[in-house]
C-alpha positions in Angstrom: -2.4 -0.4 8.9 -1.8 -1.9 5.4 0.3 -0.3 3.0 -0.7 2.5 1.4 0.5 3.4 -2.9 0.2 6.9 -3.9 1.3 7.8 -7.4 3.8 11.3 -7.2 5.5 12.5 -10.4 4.3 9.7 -11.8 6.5 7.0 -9.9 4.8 4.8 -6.9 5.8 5.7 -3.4 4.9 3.1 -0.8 3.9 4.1 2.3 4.5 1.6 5.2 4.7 0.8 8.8 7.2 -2.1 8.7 10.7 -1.5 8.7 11.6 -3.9 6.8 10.8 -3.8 2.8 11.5 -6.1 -0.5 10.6 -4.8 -3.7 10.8 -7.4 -6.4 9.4 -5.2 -9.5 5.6 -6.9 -9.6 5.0 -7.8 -13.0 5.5 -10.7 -14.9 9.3 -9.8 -16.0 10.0 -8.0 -12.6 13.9 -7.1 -11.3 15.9 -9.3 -8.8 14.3 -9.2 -4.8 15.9 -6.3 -3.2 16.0 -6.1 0.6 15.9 -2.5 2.4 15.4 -1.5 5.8 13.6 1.9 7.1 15.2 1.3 10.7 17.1 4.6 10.3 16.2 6.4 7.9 12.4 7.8 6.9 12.9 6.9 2.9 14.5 4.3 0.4 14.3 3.7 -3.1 14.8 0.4 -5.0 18.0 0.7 -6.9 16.3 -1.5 -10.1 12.8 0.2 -10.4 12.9 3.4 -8.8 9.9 2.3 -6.2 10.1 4.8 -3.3 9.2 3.5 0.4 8.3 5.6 3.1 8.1 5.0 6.3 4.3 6.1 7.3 4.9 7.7 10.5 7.2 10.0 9.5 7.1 14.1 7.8 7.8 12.9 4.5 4.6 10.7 4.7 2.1 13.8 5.2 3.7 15.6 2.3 3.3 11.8 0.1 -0.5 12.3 1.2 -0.9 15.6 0.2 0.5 16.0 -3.1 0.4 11.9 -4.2 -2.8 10.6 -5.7 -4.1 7.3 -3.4 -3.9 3.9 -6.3 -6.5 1.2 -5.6 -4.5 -2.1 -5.1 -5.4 -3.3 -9.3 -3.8 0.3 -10.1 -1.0 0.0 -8.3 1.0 -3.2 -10.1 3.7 -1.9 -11.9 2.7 1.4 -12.0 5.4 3.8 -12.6 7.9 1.7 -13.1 
């Protein structure tokens, strides 16, 4: 399954099936590469941009699906940032 960007209280929240995550800011201006892991635990959060990843298997996931609004890819970018 591809990754999945839902838009709650207007920040992005990635929802993923790999356990290991970078988030470099998108954009043209961006924020240093930051490396996380979801190997034990169901959530992080980039400590530059705020970007939330979820792990997609998990509770917290079904709640992001029901209360986040689904971004097309083009929507996505720097969204909420």
């Amino acid at each position: 399954m591809a990754d999945q960007v839902f838009l709650v209280n207007d920040r992005e929240v990635v929802l993923t099936t790999q356990r290991h995550v970078r988030c470099d800011g998108d954009g043209p201006l961006g924020h240093p590469r930051e490396f996380m892991t979801l190997e034990h635990a169901e959530e992080v959060v980039c400590k530059y941009c705020g970007r939330r990843f979820v792990r997609a298997d998990g509770a917290l996931a079904e709640t992001v699906r029901r209360e986040g609004q689904l971004l097309t890819p083009g929507e996505a970018s720097g969204r909420g940032r």
